[in-house]
Each structure stands twice: as structure tokens, then as C-alpha cells.
BATI-685865 format. One record per residue (C-alpha): residue number from 1; x, y, z. Coordinates in nm, 4 decimals, always signed. Example, Ala and Ser with C-alpha at 12.3 -4.5 7.8 and 13.67 -1.06 7.14 Angstrom:
<recs>
<rec seq="1" east="+1.2300" north="-0.4500" up="+0.7800"/>
<rec seq="2" east="+1.3670" north="-0.1060" up="+0.7140"/>
</recs>
This chain:
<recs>
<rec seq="1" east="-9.8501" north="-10.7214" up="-11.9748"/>
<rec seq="2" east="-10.1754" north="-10.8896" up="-11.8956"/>
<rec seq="3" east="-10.2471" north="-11.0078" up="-12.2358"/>
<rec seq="4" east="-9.8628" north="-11.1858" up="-12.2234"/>
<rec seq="5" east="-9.9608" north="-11.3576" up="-11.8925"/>
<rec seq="6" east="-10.2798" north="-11.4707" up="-12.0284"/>
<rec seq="7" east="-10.0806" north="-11.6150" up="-12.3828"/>
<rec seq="8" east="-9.8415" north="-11.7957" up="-12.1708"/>
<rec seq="9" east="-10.1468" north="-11.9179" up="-11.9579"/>
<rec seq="10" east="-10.2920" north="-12.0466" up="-12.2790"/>
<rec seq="11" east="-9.9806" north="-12.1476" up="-12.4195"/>
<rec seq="12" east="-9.8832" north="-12.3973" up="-12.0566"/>
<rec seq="13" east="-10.2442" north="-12.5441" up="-12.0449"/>
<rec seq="14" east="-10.2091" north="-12.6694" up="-12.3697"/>
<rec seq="15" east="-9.8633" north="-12.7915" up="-12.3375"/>
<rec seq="16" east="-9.9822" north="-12.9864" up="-11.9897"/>
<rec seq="17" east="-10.3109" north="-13.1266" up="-12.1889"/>
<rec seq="18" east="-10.1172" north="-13.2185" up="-12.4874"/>
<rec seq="19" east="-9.8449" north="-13.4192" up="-12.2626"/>
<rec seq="20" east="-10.1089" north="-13.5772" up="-12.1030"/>
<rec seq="21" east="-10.3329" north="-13.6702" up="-12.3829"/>
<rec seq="22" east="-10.0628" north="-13.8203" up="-12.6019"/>
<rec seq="23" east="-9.7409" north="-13.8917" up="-12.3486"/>
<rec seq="24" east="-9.7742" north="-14.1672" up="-12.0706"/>
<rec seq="25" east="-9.5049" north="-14.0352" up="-11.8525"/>
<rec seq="26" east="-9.6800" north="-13.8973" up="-11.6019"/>
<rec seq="27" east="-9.9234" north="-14.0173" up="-11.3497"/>
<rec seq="28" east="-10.2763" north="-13.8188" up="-11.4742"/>
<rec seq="29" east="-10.1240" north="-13.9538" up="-11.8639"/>
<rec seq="30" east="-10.1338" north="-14.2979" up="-11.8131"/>
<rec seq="31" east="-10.4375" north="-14.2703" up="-11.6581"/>
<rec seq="32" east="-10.5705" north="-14.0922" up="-11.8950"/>
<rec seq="33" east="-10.4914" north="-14.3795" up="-12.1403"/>
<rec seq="34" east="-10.5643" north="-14.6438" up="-11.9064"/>
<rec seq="35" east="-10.9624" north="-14.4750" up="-11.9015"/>
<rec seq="36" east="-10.9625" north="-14.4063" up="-12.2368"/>
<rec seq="37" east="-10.8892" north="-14.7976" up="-12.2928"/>
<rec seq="38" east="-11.1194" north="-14.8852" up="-12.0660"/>
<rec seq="39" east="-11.4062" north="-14.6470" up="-12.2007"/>
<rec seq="40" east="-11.3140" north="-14.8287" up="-12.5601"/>
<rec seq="41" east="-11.3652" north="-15.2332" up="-12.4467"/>
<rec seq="42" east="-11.6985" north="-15.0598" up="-12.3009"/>
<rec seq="43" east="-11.8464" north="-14.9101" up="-12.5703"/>
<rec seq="44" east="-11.7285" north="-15.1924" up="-12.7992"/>
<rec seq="45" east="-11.9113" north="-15.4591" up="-12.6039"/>
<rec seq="46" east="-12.2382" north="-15.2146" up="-12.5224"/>
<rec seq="47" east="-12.2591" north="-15.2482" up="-12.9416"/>
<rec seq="48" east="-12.2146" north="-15.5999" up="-12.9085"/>
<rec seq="49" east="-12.4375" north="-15.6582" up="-12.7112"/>
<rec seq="50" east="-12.7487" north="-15.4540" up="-12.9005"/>
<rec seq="51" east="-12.6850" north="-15.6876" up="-13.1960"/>
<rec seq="52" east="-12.8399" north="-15.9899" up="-12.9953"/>
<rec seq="53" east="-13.2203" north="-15.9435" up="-13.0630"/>
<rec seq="54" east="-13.3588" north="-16.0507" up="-12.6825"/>
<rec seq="55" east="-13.1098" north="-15.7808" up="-12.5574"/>
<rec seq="56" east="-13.1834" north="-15.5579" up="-12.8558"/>
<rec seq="57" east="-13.5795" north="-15.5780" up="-12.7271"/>
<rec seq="58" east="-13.5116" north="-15.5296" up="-12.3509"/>
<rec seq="59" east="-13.2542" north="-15.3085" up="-12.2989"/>
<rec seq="60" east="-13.2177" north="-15.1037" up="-12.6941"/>
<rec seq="61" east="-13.2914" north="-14.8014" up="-12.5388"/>
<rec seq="62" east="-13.0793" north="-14.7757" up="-12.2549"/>
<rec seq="63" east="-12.7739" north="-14.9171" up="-12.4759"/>
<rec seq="64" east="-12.8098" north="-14.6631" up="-12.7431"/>
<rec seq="65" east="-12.7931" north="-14.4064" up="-12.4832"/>
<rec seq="66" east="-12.4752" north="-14.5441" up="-12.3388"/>
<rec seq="67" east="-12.3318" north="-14.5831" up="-12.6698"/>
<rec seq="68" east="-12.4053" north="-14.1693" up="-12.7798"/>
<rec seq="69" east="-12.2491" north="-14.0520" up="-12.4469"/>
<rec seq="70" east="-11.9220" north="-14.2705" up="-12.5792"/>
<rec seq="71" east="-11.9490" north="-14.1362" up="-12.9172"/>
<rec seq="72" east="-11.9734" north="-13.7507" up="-12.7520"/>
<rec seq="73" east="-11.6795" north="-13.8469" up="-12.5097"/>
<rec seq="74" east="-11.4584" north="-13.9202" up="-12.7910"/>
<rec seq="75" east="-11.5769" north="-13.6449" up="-12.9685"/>
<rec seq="76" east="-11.4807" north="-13.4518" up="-12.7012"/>
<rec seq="77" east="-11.1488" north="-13.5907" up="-12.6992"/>
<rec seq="78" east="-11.0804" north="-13.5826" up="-13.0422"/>
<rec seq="79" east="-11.1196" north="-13.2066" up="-13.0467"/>
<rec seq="80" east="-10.8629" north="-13.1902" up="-12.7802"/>
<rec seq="81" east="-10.6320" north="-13.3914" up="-12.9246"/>
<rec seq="82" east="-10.6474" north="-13.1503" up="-13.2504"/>
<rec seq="83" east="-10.6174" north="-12.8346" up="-13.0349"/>
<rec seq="84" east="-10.3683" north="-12.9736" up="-12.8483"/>
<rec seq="85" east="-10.1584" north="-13.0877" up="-13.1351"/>
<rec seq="86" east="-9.8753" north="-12.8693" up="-13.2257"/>
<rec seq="87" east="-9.9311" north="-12.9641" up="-13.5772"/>
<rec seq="88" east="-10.2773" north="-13.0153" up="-13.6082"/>
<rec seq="89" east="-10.3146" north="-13.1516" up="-13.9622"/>
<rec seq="90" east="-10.0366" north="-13.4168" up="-13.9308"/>
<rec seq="91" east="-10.2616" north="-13.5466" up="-13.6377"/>
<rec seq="92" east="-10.5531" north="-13.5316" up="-13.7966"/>
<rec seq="93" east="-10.3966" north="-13.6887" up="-14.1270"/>
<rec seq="94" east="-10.1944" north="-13.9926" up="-13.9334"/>
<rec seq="95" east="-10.2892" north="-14.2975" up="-13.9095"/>
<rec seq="96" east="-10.4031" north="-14.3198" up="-13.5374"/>
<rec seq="97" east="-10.6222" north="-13.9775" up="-13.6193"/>
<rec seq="98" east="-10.7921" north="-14.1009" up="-13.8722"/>
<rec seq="99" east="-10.8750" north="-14.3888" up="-13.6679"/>
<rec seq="100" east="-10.9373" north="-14.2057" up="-13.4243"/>
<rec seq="101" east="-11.1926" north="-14.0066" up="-13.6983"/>
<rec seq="102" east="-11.3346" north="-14.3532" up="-13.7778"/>
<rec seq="103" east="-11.4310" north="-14.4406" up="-13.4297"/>
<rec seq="104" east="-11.6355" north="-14.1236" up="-13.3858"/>
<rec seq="105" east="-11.8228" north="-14.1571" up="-13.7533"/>
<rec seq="106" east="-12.0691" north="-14.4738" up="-13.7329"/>
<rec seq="107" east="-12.3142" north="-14.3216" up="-13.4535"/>
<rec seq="108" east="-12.3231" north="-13.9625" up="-13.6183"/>
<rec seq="109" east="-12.3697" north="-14.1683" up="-13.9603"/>
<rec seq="110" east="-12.6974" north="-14.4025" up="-13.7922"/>
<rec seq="111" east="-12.8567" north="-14.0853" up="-13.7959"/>
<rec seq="112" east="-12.8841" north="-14.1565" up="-14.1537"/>
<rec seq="113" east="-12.8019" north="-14.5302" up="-14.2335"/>
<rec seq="114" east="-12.9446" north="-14.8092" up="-14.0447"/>
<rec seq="115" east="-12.7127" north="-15.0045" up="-13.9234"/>
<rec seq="116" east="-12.3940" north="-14.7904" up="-13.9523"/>
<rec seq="117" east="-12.3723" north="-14.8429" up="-13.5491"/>
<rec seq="118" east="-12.2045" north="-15.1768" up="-13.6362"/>
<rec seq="119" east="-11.8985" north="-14.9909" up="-13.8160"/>
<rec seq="120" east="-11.8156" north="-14.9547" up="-13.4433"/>
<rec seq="121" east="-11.6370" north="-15.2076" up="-13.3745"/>
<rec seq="122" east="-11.3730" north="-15.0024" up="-13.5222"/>
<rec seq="123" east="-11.2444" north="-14.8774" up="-13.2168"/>
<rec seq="124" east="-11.1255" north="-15.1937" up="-13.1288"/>
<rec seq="125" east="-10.8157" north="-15.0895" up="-13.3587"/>
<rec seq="126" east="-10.7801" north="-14.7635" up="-13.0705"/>
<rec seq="127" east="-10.6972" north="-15.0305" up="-12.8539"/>
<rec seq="128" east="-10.3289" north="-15.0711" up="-13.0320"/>
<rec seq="129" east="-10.2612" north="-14.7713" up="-12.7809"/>
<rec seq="130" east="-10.1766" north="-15.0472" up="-12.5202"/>
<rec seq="131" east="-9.8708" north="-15.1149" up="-12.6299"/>
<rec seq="132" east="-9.7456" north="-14.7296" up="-12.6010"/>
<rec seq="133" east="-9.9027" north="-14.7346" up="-12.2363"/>
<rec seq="134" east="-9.7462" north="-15.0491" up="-12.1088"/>
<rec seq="135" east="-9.3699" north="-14.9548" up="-12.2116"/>
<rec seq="136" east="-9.4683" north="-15.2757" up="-12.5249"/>
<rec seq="137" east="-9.3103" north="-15.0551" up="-12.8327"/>
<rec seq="138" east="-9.0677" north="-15.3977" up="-12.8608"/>
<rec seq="139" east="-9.3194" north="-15.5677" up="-12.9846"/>
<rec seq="140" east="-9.4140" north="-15.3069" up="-13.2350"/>
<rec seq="141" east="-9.0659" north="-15.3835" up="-13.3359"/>
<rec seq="142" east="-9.1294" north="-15.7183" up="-13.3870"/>
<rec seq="143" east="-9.4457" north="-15.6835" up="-13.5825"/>
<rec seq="144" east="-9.2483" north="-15.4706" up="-13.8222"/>
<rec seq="145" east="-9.0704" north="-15.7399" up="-13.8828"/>
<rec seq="146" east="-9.3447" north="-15.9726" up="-14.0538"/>
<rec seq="147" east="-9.4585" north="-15.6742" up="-14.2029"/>
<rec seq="148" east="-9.1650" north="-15.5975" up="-14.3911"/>
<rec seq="149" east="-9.1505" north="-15.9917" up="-14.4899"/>
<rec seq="150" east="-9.4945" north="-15.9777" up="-14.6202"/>
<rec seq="151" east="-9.4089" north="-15.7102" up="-14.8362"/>
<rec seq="152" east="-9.1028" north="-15.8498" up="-14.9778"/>
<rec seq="153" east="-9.2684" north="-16.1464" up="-15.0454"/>
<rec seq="154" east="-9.5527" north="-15.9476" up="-15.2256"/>
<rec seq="155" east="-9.4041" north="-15.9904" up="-15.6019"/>
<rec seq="156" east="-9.3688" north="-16.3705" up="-15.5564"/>
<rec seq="157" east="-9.7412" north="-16.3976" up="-15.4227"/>
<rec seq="158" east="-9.8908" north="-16.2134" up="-15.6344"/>
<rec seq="159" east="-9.6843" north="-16.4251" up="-15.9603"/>
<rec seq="160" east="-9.8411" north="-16.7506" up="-15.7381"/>
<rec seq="161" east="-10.2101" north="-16.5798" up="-15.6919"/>
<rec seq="162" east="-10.1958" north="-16.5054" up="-16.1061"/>
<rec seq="163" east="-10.0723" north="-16.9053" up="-16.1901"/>
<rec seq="164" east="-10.3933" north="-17.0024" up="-15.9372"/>
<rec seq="165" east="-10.6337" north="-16.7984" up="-16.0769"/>
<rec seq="166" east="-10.5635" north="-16.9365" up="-16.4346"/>
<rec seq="167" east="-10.5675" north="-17.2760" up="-16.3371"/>
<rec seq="168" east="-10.8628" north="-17.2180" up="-16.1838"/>
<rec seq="169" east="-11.0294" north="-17.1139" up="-16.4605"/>
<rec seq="170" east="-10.9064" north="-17.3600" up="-16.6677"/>
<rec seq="171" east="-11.0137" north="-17.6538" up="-16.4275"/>
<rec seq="172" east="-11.3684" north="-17.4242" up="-16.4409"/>
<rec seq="173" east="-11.3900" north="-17.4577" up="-16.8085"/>
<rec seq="174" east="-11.3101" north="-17.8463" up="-16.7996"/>
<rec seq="175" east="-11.5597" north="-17.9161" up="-16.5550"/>
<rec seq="176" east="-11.8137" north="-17.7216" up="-16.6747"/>
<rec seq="177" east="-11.7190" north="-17.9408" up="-17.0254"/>
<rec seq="178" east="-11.7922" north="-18.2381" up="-16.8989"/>
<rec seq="179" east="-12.0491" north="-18.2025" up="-16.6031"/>
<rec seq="180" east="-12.2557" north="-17.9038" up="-16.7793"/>
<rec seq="181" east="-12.4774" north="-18.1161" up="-16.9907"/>
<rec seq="182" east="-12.5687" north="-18.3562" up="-16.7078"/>
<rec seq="183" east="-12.5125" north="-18.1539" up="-16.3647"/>
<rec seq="184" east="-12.7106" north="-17.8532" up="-16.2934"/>
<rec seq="185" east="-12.4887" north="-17.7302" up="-16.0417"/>
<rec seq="186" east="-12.2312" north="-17.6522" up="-16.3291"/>
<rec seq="187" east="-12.4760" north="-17.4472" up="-16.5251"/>
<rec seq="188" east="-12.1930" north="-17.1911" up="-16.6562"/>
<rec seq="189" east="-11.8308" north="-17.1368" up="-16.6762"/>
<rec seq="190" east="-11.8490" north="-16.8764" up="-16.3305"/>
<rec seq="191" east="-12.0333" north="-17.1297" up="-16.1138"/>
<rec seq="192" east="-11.7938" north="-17.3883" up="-16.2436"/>
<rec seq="193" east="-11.4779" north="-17.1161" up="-16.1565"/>
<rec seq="194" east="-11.6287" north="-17.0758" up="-15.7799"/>
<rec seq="195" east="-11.6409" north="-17.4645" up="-15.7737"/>
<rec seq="196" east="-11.2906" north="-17.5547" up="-15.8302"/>
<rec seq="197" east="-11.1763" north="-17.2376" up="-15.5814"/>
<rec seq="198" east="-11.3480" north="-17.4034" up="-15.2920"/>
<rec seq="199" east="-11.1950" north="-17.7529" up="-15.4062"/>
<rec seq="200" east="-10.8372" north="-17.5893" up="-15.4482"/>
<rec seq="201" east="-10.8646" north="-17.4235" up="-15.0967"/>
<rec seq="202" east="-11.0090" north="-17.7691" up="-14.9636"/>
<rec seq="203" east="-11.2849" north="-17.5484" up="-14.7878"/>
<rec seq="204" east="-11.5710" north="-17.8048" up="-14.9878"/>
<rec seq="205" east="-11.8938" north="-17.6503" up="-14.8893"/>
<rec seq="206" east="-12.0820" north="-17.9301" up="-15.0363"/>
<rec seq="207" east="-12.3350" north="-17.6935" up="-15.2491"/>
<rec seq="208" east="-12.1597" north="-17.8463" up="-15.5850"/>
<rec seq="209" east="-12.0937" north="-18.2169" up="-15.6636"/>
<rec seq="210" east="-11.9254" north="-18.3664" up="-15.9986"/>
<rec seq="211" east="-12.1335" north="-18.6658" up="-16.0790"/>
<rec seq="212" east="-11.9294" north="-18.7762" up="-16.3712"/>
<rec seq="213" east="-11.5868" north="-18.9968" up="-16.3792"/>
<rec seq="214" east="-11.4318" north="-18.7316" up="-16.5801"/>
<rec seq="215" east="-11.5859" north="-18.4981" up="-16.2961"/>
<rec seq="216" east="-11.5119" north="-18.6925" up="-16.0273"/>
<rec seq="217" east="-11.1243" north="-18.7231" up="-16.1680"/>
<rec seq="218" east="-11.0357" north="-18.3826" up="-16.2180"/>
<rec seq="219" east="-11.2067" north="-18.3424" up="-15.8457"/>
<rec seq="220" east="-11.0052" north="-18.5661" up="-15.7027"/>
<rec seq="221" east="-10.6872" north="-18.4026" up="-15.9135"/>
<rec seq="222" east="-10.8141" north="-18.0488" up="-15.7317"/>
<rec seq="223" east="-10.8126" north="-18.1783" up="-15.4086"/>
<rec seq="224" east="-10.4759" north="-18.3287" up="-15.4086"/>
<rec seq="225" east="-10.3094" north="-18.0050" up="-15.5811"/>
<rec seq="226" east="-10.4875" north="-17.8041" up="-15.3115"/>
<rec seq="227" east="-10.2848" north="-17.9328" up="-15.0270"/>
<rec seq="228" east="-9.9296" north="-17.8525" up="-15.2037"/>
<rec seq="229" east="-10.1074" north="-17.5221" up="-15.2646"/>
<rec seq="230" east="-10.1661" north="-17.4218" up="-14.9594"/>
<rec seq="231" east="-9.7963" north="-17.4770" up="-14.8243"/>
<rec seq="232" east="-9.6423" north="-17.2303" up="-15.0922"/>
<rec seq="233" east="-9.7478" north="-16.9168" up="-14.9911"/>
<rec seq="234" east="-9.6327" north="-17.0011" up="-14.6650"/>
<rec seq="235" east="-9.2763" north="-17.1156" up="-14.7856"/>
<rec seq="236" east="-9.2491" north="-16.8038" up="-14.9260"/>
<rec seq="237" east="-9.3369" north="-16.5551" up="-14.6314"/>
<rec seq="238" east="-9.1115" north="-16.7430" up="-14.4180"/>
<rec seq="239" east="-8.7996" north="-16.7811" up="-14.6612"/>
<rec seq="240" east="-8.8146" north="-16.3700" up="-14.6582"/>
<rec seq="241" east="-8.8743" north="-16.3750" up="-14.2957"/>
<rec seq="242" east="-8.5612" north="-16.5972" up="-14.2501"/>
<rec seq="243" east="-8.3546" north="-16.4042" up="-14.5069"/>
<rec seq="244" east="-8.4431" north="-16.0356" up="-14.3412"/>
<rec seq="245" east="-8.3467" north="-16.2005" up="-14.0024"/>
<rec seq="246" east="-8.0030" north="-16.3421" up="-14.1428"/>
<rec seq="247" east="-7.9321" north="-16.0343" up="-14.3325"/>
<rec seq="248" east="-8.0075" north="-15.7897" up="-14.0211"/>
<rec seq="249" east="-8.1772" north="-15.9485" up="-13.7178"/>
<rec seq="250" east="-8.2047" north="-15.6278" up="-13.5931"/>
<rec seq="251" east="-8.2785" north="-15.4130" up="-13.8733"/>
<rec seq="252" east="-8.5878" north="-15.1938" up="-13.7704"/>
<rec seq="253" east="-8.3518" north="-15.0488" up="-13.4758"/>
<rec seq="254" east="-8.0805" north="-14.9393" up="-13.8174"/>
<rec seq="255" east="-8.1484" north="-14.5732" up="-13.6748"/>
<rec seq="256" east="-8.0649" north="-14.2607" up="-13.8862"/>
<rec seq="257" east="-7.8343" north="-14.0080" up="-13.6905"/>
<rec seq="258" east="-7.9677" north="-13.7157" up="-13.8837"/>
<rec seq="259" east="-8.3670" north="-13.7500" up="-13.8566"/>
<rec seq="260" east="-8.4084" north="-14.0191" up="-13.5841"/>
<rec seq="261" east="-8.6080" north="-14.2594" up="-13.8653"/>
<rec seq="262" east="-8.6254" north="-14.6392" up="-13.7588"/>
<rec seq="263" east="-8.7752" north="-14.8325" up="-14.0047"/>
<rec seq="264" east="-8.4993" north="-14.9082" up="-14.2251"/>
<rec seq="265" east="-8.4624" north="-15.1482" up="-14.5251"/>
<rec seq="266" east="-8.1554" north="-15.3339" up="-14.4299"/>
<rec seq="267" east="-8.0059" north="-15.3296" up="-14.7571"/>
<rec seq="268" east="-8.0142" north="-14.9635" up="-14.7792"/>
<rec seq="269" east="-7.7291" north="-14.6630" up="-14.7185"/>
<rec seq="270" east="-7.9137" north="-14.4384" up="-14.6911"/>
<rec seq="271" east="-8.1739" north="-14.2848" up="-14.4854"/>
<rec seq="272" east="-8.5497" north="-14.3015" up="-14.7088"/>
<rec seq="273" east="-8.6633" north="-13.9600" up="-14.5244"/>
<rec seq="274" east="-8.3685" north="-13.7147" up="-14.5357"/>
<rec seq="275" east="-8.1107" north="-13.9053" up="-14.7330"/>
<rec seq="276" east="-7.8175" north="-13.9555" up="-14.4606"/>
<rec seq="277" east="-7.6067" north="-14.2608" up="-14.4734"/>
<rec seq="278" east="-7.6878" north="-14.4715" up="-14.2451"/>
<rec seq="279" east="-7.4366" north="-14.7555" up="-14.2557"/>
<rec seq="280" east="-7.0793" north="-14.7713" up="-14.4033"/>
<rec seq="281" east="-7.1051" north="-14.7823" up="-14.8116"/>
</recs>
């Protein structure tokens, strides 16, 4: 009888730690997410802040201190979260556990690699948690949005990104033609390459200058292409945003009455997890 008790003991503390590390619908849940948030922006900035040298020289010490109680809070909470976790391994293998994973790694790795502290700023991405804790998940709707336009528009960009990257080369091999002989700062085919992509994307750092008309020409040619450039990658992300809006504005809520999945093409029948339709044929 006692050994029952003490299994349903067990089995209630985990089920009140797991609803408070991962639910926000109770008082000690939200703040337990409002801390952790909090504990995050700290440890972020206490990294920050070691990377400026006079601070670095002052205060190192004290900082690196500060930052390895962090790293052995969210240790510490990291283990609970797996314990807690009625399926451990699809924590641990999600995306916000591995991120989770990531935020805890740099210190441990200093120990070994100078300057692995910096990988830190990785915990920034923890911070996404805000939107779960202040009731935001429409948003997260939203964003899915752009994301699924960015990936329908993937094909076309990538067909664009090809076309650039052989003009480029071409306009390379040109210059180089007629500026190698005379201009040292088009002393191969490569160098010549990395010229024309800073012309096409107008960024012009300066370190490379044609010096002859034919040069100067096929600049000038660059410069004027890069501006259309620019504008087409752009046309393209928001003609697919604008079609998946006109086809379904409100496609990511297409939910599927057999396994509750939400993120729906909305051009599909059929659930993508468990197969159900989803929408009339």
C-alpha cells in the first residue's frame, strides 16, 4: 500500500512540475516563464558585456562567475524539463530542446575552446517563449505565413540566384580581360568574381577600382543591372505571399479533425500527418 502512495506521490509531483515548467496557466507557471525570461536577457547581456575589453579587465572575474551560475541554472532546468516530460526524447529531439541543449553547451565547451562563451548569445532564440507566455501564438500564425511564402518561392530564387551567379562570373572573366594586364586589383578571375558581386549588390567597398574605359563601362553596366536586381527577389516573395493570402487568407488555422495538425498547405485534402481529409475534394 505504501509503495502505491509513494508512486502516486511521484507520479502528482511530476505532473504539477511538468504543468508548470511547460504550461502558463497557472499563477507559479507564468512566473516561472516570466523568471526564466528574465534570467535569459541577464545572462545574455552579462556575456555582452565581458566582450568589451575595459569591462573584460575590471570586472572578468565576477562576470564569468555570474555567467556559470546561469549556465548551472539552466542545467538544472533542462534536466527537469526531461524528467518531467512524458515523452522525454521528443523533448529532447524538438526544436525548442535542442535549443534549449544549445544554450547550456558554450560555457561547458570554454572549458576547452577559447572563446566558445560567445556561442551564447544563443539563448536569445529561448526568448521566442514570450509569445506562448503572453497569450501572442497569433502572431506565430502570422509568421507562418511568410514562412510558407518563402518556401514557395524557393524554386524561383534559387533559378534567379543560378542566372546571377553566372553572370557574375562572366562579368568576372571580362573584367579581369581587360583590367588584368594593367590593374593589380584584378590579378585573377576569383578576385575579379568578388568584384562584380559587390558592384551587382551596389554594396561598393571601394577595395577594387576599374581604371580602364572598357572597365569603367562594364562597371557602370553592373551598377545599373544591380538596382533591377535587387527588386526581383522581392517581387517574387511577395507575389507568393499575395497568392497564399488570396487562395486561403486563413490557411494555417485549415485544422485537421482527426490529429489536431494546423499547418496546412492550402491546396491540400488531406491532412500531411495522418492522412484525413481536411476540406471537401
Amino acid at each position: 500500500m505504501s509503495v502505491n502512495t509513494n508512486h502516486k506521490e511521484n507520479s502528482n509531483w511530476r505532473k504539477n512540475l511538468y504543468r508548470i515548467i511547460f504550461y502558463t496557466d497557472s499563477f507559479w507557471g507564468k512566473t516561472f516563464d516570466v523568471t526564466l525570461l528574465i534570467v535569459i536577457i541577464l545572462s545574455i547581456l552579462a556575456v555582452m558585456m565581458e566582450s568589451v575589453s575595459e569591462i573584460s579587465i575590471n570586472y572578468g572575474n565576477q562576470l564569468r562567475t555570474i555567467e556559470w551560475a546561469f549556465t548551472l541554472l539552466f542545467t538544472l532546468e533542462y534536466i527537469l524539463r526531461i524528467l518531467t516530460f512524458p515523452k522525454p526524447l521528443k523533448y529532447i529531439f524538438s526544436f525548442l530542446g535542442i535549443i534549449d541543449l544549445l544554450a547550456i553547451m558554450p560555457t561547458f565547451l570554454g572549458i576547452f575552446f577559447a572563446g566558445s562563451q560567445a556561442l551564447i548569445v544563443f539563448r536569445s532564440i529561448r526568448l521566442i517563449r514570450v509569445f506562448r507566455i503572453f497569450k501572442l501564438a497569433r502572431y506565430l500564425s502570422e509568421a507562418r505565413i511568410i514562412i510558407r511564402a518563402l518556401k514557395y518561392s524557393m524554386p524561383k530564387i534559387t533559378v534567379f540566384l543560378v542566372a546571377v551567379l553566372s553572370m557574375v562570373i562572366i562579368l568576372g572573366a571580362m573584367m579581369y580581360l581587360f583590367e588584368g594586364n594593367q590593374n593589380s586589383g584584378f590579378s585573377s578571375i576569383p578576385k575579379s568574381v568578388y568584384w562584380a558581386i559587390v558592384t551587382l549588390t551596389t554594396v561598393g567597398y571601394g577595395d577594387i577600382t576599374p581604371q580602364t574605359f572598357m572597365g569603367q563601362i562594364i562597371s557602370s553596366f553592373i551598377m545599373i543591372l544591380g538596382y533591377g536586381m535587387i527588386a526581383v527577389p522581392t517581387g517574387i516573395v511577395s507575389g507568393e505571399f499575395i497568392h497564399a493570402a488570396r487562395k486561403n487568407p486563413a490557411f494555417v488555422e485549415i485544422t485537421c479533425p482527426g490529429c489536431g495538425e494546423k499547418d496546412h498547405d492550402p491546396r491540400a485534402n488531406y491532412c500531411k500527418r495522418c492522412g484525413s481529409p481536411i476540406k471537401a475534394t
